[in-house]
TIDO-447647 format. One line per 4 residues: number of its first residue (from 1); for each residue x, y, z of N, C-alpha, C. Coordinates in steps of 0.05 Angstrom, whole numbers. Each point is the difference from the previous one (the first is absolute). Example, Ala and Ser with C-alpha at 12.3 -4.5 7.8 and 13.67 -1.06 7.14 Angstrom:
1	264 -114 156 -18 24 0 18 24 0 ~ -7 21 -14 16 24 1 -15 22 14;
This chain:
1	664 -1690 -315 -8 27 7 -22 9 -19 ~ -19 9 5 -24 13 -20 13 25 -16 ~ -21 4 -26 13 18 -5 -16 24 6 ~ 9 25 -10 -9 19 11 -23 11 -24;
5	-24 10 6 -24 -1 -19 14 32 -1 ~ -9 9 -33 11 21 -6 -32 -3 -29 ~ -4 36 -3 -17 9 -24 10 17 -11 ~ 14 -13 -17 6 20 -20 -19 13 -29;
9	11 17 -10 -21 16 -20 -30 10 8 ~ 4 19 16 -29 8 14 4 24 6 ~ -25 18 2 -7 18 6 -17 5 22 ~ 26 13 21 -6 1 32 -7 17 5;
13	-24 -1 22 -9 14 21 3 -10 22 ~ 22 19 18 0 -8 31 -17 11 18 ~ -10 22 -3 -21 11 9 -26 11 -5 ~ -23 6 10 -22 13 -11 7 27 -6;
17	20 14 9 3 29 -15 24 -2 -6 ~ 21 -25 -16 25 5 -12 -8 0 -32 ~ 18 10 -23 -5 -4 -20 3 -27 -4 ~ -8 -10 -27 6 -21 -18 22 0 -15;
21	17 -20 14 27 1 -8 6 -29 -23 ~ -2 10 -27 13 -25 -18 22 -13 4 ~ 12 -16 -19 18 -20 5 19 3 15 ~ -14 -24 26 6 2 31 1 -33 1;
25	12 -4 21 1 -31 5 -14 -3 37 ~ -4 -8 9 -14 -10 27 21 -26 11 ~ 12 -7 14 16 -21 13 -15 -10 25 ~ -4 -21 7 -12 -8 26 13 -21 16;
29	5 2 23 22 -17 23 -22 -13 30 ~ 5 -17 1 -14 -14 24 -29 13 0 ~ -16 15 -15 -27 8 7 0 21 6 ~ 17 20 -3 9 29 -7 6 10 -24;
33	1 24 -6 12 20 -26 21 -2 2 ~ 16 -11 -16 30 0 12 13 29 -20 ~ -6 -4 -20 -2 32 -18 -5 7 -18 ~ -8 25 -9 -4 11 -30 17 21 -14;
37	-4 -3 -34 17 18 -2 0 -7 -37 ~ 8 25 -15 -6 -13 -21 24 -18 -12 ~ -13 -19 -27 8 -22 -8 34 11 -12 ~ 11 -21 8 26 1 -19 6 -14 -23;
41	13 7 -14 1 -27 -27 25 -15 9 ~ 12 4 20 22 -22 18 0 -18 8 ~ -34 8 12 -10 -8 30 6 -32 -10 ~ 16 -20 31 4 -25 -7 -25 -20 19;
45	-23 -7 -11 -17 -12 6 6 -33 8 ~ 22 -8 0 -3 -28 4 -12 -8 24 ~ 14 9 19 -12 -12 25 -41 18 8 ~ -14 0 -16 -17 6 4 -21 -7 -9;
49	-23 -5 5 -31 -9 -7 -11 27 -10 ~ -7 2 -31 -7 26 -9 -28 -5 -9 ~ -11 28 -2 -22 4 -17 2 18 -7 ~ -9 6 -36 2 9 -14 -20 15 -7;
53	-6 27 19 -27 21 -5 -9 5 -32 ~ 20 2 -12 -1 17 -30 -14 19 -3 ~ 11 20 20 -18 30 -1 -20 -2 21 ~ -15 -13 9 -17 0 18 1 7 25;
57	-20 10 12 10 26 29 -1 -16 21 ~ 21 -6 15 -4 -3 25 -6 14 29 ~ -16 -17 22 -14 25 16 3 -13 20 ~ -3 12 22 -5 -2 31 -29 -21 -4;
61	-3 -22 20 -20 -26 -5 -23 21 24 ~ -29 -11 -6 -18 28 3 -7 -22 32 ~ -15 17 12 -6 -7 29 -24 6 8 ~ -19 -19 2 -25 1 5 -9 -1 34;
65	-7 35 6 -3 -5 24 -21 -15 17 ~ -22 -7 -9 -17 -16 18 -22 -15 -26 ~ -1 -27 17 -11 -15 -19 -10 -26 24 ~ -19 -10 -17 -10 -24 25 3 -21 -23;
69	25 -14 -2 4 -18 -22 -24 -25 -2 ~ -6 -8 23 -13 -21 -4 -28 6 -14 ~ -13 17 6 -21 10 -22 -10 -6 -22 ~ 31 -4 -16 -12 -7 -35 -23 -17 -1;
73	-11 -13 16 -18 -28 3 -26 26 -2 ~ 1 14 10 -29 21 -4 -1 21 -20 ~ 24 2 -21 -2 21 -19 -21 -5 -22 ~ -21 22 -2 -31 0 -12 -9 -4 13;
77	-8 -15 21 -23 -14 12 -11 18 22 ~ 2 16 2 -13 31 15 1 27 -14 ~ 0 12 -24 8 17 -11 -29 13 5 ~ 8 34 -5 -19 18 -2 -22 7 24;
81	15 -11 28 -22 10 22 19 17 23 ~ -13 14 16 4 10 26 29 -5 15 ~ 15 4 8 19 -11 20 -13 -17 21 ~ -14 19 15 -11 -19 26 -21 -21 -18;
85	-14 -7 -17 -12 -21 -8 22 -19 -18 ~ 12 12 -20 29 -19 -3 11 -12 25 ~ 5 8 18 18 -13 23 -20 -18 15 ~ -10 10 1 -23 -8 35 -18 -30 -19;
89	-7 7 -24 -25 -19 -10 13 -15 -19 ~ 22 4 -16 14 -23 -20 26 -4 10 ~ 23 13 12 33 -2 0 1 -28 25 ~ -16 15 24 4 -2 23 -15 -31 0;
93	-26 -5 -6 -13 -34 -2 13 -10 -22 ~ 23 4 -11 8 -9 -25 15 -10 3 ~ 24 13 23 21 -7 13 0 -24 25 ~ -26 7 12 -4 -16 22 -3 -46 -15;
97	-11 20 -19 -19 -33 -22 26 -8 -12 ~ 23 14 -6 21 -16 -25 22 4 11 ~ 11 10 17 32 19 -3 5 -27 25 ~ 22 -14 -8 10 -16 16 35 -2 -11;
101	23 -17 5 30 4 9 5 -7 -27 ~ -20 -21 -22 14 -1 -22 -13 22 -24 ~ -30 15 10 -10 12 -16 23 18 -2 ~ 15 16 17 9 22 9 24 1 -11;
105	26 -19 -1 16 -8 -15 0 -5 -28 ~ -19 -12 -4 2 -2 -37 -16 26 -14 ~ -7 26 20 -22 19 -11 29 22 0 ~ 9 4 34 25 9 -5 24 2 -28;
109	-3 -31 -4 23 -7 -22 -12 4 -32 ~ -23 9 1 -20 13 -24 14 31 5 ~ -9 12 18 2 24 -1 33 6 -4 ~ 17 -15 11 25 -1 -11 15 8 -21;
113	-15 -28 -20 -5 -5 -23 1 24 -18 ~ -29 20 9 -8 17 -15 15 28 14 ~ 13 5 21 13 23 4 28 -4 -10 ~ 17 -23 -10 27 -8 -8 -8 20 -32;
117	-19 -20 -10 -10 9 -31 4 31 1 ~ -11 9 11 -3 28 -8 28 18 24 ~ 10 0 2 28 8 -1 -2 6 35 ~ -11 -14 16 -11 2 30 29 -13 22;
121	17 3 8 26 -10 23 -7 -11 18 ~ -7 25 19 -1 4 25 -41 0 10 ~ -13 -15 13 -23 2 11 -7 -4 24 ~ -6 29 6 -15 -1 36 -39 -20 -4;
125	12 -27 9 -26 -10 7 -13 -11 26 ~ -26 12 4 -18 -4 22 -27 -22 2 ~ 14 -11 13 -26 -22 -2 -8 -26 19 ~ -5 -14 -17 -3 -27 28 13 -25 -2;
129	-3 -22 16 21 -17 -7 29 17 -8 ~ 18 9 19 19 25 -15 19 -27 -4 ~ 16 -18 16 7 -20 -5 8 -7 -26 ~ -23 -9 -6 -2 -17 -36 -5 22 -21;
133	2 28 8 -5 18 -21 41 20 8 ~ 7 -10 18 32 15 4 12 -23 -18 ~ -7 -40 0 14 -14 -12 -8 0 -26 ~ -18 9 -19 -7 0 -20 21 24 -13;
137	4 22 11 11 17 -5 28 -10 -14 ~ 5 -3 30 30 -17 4 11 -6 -35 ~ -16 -30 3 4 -4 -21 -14 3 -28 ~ -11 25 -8 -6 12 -17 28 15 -13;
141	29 6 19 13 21 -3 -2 25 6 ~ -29 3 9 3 30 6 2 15 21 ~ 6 19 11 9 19 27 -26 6 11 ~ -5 -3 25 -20 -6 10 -10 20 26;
145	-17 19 3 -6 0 33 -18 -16 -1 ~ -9 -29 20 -15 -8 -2 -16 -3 45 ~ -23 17 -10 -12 13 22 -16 -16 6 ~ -10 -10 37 -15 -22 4 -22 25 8;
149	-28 -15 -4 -22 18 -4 -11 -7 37 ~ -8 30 8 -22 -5 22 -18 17 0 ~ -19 -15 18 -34 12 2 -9 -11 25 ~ -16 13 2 -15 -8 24 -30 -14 -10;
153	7 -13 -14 -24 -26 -17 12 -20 -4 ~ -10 -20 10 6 -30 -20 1 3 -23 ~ 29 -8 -12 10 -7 -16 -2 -38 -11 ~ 8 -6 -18 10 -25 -13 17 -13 16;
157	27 27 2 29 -6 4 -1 2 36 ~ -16 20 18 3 -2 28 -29 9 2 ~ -23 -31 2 -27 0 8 0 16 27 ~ 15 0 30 -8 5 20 22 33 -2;
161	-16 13 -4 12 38 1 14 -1 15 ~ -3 -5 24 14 1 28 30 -11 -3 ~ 12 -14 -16 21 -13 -11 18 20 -23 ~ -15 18 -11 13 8 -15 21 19 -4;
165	7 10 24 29 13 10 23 -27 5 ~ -7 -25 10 18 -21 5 13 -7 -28 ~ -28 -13 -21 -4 0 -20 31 12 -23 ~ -2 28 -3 11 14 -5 34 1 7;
169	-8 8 32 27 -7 5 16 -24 -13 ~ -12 -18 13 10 -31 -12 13 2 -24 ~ -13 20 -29 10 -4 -22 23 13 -9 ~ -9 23 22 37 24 -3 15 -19 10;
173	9 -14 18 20 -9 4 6 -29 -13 ~ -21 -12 -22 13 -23 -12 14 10 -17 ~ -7 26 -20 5 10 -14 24 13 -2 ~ -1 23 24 25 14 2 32 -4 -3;
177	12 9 -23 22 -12 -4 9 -30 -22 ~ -24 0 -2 -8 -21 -16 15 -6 -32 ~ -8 22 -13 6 -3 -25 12 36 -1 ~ 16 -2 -11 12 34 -19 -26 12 -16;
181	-17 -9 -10 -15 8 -20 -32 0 16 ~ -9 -14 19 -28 6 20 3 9 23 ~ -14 17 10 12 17 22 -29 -4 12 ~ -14 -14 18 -29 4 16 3 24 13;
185	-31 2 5 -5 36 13 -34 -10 5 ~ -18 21 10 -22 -3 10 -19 14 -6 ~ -25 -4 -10 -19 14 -9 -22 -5 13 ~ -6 32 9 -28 -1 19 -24 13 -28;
189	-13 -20 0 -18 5 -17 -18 32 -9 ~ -2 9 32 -14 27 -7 -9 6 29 ~ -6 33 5 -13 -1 28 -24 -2 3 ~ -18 -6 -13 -25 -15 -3 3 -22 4;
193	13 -20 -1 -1 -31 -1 21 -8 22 ~ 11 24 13 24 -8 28 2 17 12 ~ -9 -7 25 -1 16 30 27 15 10 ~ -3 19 6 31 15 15 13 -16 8;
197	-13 -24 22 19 -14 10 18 -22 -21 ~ -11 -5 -21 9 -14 -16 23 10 -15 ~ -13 27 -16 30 5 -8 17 8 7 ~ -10 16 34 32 0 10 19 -21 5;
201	-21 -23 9 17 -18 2 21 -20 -29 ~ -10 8 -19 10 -11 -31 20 18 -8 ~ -6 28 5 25 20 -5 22 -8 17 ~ 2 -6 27 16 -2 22 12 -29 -8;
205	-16 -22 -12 24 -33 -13 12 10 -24 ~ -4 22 -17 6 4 -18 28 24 3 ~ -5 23 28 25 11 1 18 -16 15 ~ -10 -20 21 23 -15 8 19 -9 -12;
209	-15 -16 -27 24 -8 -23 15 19 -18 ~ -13 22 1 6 23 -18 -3 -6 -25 ~ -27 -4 8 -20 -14 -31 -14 22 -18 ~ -11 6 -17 -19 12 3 -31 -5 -10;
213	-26 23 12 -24 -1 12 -17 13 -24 ~ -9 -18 -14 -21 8 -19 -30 3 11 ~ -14 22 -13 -19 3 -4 -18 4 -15 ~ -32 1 -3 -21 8 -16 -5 30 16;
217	1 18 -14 -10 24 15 -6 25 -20 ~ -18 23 13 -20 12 -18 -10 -7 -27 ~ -12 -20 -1 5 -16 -31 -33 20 -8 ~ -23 -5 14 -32 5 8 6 31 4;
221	-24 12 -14 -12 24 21 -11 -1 23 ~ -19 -23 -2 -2 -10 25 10 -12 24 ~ 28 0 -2 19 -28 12 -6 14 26 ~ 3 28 16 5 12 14 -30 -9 32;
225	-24 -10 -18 -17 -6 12 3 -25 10 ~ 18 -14 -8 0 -28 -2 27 -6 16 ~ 16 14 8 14 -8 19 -7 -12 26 ~ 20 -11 6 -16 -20 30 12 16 21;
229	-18 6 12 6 13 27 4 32 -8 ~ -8 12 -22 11 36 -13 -10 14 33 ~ 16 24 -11 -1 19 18 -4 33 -16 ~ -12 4 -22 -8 10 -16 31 16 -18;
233	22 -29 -4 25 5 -12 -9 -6 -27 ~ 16 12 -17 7 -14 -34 11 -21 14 ~ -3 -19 -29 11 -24 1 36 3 19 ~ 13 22 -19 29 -2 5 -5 9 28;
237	-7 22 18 -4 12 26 10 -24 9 ~ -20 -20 -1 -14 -21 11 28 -14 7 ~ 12 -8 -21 24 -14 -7 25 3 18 ~ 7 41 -1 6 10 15 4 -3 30;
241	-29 10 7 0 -5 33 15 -37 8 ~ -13 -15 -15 11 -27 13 36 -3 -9 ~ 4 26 -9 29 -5 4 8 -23 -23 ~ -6 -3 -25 1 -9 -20 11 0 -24;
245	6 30 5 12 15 -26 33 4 7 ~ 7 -2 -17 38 1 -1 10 -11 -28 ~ 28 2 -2 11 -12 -27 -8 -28 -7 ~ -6 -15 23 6 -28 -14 -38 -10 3;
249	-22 15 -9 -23 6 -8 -6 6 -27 ~ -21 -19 -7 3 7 -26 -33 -5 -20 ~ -7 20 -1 -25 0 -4 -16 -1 -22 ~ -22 -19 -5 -9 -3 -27 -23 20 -11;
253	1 13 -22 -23 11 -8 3 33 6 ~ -11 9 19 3 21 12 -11 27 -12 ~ -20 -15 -8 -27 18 -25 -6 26 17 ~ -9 0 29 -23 21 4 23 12 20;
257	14 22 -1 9 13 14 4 24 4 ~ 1 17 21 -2 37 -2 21 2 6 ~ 9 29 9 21 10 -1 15 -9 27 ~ -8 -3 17 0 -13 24 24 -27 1;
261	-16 -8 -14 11 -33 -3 21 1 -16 ~ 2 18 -18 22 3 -14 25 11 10 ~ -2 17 17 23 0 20 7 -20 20 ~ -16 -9 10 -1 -24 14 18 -14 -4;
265	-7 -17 -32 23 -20 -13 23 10 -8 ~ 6 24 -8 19 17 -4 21 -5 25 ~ -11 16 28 10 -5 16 14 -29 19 ~ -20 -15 -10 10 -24 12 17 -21 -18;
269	0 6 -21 11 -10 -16 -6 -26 -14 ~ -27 -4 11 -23 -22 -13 -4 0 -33 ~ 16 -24 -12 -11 -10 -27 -21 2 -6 ~ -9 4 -34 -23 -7 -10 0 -16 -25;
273	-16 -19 -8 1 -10 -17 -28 11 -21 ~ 4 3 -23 -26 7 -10 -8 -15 -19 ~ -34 -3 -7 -9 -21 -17 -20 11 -22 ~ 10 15 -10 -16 20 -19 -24 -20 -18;
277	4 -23 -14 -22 -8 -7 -15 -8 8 ~ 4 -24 23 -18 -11 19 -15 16 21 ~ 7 35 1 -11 15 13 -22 12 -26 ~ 12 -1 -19 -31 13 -14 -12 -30 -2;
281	7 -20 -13 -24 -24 -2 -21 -5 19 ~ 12 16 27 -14 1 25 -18 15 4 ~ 2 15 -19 -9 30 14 6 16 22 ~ 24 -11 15 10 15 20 8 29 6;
285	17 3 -25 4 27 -1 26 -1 -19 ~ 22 30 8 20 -3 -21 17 12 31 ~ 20 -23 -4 23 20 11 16 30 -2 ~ -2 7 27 20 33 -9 22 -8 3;
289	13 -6 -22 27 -14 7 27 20 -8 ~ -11 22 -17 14 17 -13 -7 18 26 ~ -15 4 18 1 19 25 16 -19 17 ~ 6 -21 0 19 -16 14 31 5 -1;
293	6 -4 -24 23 3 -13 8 31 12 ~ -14 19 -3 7 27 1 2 1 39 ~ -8 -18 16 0 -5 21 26 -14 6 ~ 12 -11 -15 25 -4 -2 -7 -34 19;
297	-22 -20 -5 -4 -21 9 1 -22 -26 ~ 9 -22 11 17 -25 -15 -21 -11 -7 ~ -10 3 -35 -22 -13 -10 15 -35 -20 ~ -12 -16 4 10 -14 -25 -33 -10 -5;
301	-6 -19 -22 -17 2 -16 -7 -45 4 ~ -27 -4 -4 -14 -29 3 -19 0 -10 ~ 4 -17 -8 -30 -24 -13 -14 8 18 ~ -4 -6 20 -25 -17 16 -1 -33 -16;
305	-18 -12 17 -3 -31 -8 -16 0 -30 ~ 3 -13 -13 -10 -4 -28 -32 3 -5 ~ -13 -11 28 -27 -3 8 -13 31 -13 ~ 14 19 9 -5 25 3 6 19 -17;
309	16 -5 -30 12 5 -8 1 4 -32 ~ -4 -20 -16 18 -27 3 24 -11 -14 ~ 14 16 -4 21 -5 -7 32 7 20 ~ 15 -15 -8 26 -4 21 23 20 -18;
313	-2 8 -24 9 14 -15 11 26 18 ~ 20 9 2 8 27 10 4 28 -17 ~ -1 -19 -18 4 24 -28 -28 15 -4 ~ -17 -19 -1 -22 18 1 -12 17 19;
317	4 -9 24 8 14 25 8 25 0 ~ 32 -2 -9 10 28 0 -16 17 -20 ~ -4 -3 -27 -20 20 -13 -18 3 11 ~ -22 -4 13 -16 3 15 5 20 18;
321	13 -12 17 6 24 27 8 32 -12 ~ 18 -7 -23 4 28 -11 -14 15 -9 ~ -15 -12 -10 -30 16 -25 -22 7 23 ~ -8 -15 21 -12 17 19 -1 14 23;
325	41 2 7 4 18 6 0 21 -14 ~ 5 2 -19 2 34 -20 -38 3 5 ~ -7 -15 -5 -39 13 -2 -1 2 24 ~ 1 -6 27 -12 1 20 21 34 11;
329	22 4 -8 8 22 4 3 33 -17 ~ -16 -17 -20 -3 21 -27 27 4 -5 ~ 19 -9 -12 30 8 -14 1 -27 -13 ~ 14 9 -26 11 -28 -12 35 -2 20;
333	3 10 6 32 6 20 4 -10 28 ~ -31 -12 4 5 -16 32 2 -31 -6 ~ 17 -1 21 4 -33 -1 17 -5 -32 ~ 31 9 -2 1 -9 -24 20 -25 -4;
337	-8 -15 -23 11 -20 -10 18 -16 22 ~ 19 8 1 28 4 15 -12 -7 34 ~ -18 19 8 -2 -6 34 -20 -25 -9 ~ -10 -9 -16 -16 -26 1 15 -20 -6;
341	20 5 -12 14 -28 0 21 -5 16 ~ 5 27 27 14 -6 17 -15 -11 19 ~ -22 4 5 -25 -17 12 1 -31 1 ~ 2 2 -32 7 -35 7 27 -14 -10;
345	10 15 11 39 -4 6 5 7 19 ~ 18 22 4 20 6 26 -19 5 23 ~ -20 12 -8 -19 12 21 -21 -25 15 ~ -5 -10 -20 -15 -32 6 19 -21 13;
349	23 7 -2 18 -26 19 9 18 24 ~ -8 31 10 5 5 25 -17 6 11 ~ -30 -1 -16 -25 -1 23 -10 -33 -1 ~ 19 -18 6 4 -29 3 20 -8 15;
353	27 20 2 14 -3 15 16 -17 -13 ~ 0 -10 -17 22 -10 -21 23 11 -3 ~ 23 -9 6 27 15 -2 9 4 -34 ~ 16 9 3 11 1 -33 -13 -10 -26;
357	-22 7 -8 -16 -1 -14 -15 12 -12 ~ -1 5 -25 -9 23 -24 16 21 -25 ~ 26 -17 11 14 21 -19 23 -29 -9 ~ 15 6 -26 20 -8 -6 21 8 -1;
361	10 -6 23 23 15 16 24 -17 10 ~ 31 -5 6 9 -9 7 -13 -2 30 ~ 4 -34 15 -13 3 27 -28 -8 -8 ~ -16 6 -10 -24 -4 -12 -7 -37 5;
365	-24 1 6 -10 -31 -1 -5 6 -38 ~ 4 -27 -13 3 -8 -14 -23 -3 -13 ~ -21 14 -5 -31 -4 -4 -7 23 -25 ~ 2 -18 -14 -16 29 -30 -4 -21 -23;
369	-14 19 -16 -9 2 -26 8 -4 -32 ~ -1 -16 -12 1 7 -33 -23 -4 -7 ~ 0 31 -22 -27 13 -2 0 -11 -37 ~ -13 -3 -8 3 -6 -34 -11 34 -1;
373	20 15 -19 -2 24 -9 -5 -1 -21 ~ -4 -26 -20 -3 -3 -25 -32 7 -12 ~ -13 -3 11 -34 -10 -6 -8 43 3 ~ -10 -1 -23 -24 21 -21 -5 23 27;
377	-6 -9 21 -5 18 26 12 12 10 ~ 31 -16 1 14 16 18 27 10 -23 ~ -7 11 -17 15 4 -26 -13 29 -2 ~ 19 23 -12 38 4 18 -5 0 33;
381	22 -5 12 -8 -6 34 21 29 0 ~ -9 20 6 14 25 -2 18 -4 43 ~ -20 -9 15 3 -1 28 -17 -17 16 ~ 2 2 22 -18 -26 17 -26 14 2;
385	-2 24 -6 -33 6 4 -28 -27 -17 ~ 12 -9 -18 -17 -17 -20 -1 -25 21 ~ 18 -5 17 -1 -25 16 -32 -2 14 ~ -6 31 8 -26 -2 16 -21 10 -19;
389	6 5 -22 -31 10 -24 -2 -17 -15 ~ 14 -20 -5 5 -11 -31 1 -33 9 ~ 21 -11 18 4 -29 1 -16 -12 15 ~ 5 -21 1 -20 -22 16 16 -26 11;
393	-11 -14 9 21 -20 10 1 -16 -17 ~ -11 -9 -16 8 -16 -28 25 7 -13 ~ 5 31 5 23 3 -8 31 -7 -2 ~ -6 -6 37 20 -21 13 2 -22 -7;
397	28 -10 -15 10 -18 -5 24 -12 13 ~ 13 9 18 23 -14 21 -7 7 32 ~ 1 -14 17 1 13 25 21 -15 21 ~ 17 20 10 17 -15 18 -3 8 31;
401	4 -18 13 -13 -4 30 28 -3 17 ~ 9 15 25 24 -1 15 25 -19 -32 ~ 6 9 -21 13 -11 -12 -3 -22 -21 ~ -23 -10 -4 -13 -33 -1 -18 11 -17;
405	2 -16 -31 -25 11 -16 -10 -20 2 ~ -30 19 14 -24 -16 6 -14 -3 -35 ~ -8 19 -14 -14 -1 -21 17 10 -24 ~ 10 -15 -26 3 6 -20 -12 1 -32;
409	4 17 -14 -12 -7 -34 -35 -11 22 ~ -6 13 16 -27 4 7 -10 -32 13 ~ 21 -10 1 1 -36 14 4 4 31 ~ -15 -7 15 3 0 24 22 -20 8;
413	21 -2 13 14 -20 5 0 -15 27 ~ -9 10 26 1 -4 15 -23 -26 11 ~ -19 -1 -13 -29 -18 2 -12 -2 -16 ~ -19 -25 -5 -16 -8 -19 -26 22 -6;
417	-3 13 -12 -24 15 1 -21 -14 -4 ~ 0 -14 -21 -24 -25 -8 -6 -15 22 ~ 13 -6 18 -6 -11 20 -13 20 13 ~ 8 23 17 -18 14 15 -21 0 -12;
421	-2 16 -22 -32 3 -11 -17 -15 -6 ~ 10 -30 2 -18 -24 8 -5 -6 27 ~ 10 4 17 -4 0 32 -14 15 5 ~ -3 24 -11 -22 33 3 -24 -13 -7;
425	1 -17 -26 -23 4 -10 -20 -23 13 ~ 15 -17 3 -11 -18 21 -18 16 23 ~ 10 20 12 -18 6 15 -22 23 -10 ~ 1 4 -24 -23 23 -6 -24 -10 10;
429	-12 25 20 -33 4 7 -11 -4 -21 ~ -27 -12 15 -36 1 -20 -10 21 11 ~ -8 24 -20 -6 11 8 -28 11 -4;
């Protein structure tokens, strides 16, 4: 019989707005919380697999809502231009020239790599080859949406467009049921790059399974011109009319929106994911995400692909999003601490549709954090506000995955890293 993984001597956080509760122990059973509670000097540990926090805080494991893992292969190698000239003149011939079933897998298992490191669980990824980027996952250890990408362009992964609803389908159902920890779902690229008929038809393989339907949407000020087929809708309108929007919708970016649209999502109960750096690197804009929240709509928080970015780090992420929500709303009081790091916890695993995930809770999937509270920065740790001003993912030193420590003492255990990053590098562009 295994034994039962238990952390003792730690300082828990079950939630983004619970206090910090000292000497506490964590117990874990089949890939669940089995319970918490603080330490006893009784407590009879034999039958158990321990680790020994020594003061160090444990947390809910962070959840990165959208990311195009296979990417890492382009991080630098477009920096500092336009969106539509980033995409259209380097991403897009970049992709067509390199991105093939093993580039995509060992770029995946990079990005992995580097979202385990920095205290990353759970990742919604969109991309190509979804296949070899859901099995990379797999076995990376980590919790996975892993979303098959469509367009109405030749791709690498489905050259003839006309295929790419079969395409898709095909992969929800190899997938489905597959593993406890990858769940496939479907990503329509954007309504610029896919015709009405398309994504109704991708939303409709994706509610059949009761999957869910990612998107790129209001990312541009411009996006609204650039829809295929507009009828002089916002992006979301747009989205709307084709009957698109509902709970199990879930939308990336969501930069340019009026008041309109904001009821809209409110009402329908349409996710958002937001990407606060890769929206300024872009120059896209800044999310109203703090007019979201007060809209009472399900934000959680993403990278975007590294390309864009570039870092996979969430920590830096969350300070970000916070520091320009307070400027873009004039208050140091909007967007605080607390709703950003429920963003990428509780709030980030239900605009993913992730069941029990983000808190340390009995019932709880088995996914969190040991934070080193020791190091000059995060010294006195008065509360979790410092999690989003102060730490970084370096800080993370344990991470446990449905029960299973994937990374310890900062050792990845699950895969060779030296190996991936020799397979990456193998393919680095001349550029």
């Amino acid at each position: 019989m295994s034994k039962e993984l238990v952390i003792i001597n730690c300082t828990l956080l079950t939630s983004p707005y619970s206090d910090l509760l000292p000497g506490h122990y964590v117990s874990i059973r089949n890939g669940s919380i089995h319970e918490v509670g603080e330490m006893k000097p009784d407590h009879d540990h034999a039958q158990q697999e321990l680790i020994d926090a020594r003061g160090n805080l444990v947390m809910p494991g962070l959840i990165n809502g959208h990311n195009h893992c296979g990417m890492t292969l382009f991080r630098g190698m477009a920096d500092d231009l336009h969106l539509d000239s980033w995409l259209y003149q380097h991403i897009f011939p970049a992709e067509a020239a390199h991105v093939d079933p093993e580039m995509v897998y060992w770029c995946t298992k990079l990005a992995a790599a580097e979202m385990i490191l920095s205290g990353t669980t759970t990742v919604a990824d969109c991309y190509l080859f979804s296949d070899q980027a859901a099995g990379a996952l797999s076995e990376s250890g980590m919790r996975g949406i892993a979303a098959h990408g469509v367009i109405d362009l030749p791709t690498p992964s489905v050259p003839d467009p006309g295929k790419n609803i079969e395409s898709a389908a095909f992969f929800l159902d190899n997938w489905l049921n597959r593993s406890s920890r990858i769940t496939p779902a479907i990503f329509a690229h954007a309504p610029y790059t896919c015709s009405p008929q398309t994504l109704r038809k991708a939303k409709r393989e994706a509610d059949r399974r009761s999957l869910r339907f990612f998107i790129h949407l209001a990312e541009s000020s411009s996006e609204h011109e650039k829809i295929i087929d507009p009828q002089g809708e916002t992006p979301v309108q747009h989205l709307l009319n084709l009957g698109l929007l509902d709970p199990a919708t879930t939308i990336a970016h969501a930069v340019w929106l009026d008041d309109d649209d904001l009821t809209i999502l409110e009402k329908s109960g349409t996710k958002v994911i937001t990407c606060p750096q890769s929206n300024l690197k872009l120059a896209s804009g800044i999310a109203p995400v703090q007019r979201m929240l007060d809209h009472s709509i399900c934000v959680g928080i993403g990278t975007d692909g590294c390309a864009s970015n570039n870092s996979l780090d969430l920590f830096r992420e969350m300070d970000m999003l916070a520091k320009i929500q307070k400027t873009v709303n004039g208050s140091p009081t909007a967007m605080s601490a607390r709703d950003v790091l429920a963003c990428a916890t509780v709030s980030g695993a239900a605009a993913l549709g992730v069941a029990n995930s983000g808190t340390i809770t009995p019932g709880a999937n088995a996914d969190l954090l040991i934070i080193n509270t020791r190091s000059a920065h995060l010294s006195p740790l008065y509360n979790q506000d410092l999690l989003v001003y102060a730490a970084s993912g370096s800080d993370v030193d344990t991470v446990i995955i449905e029960g299973r420590i994937v990374m310890q003492d900062r050792q990845i255990r699950t895969f060779d890293l030296e190996e991936v990053c020799r397979e990456v590098s193998k393919r680095k562009l001349s550029l």
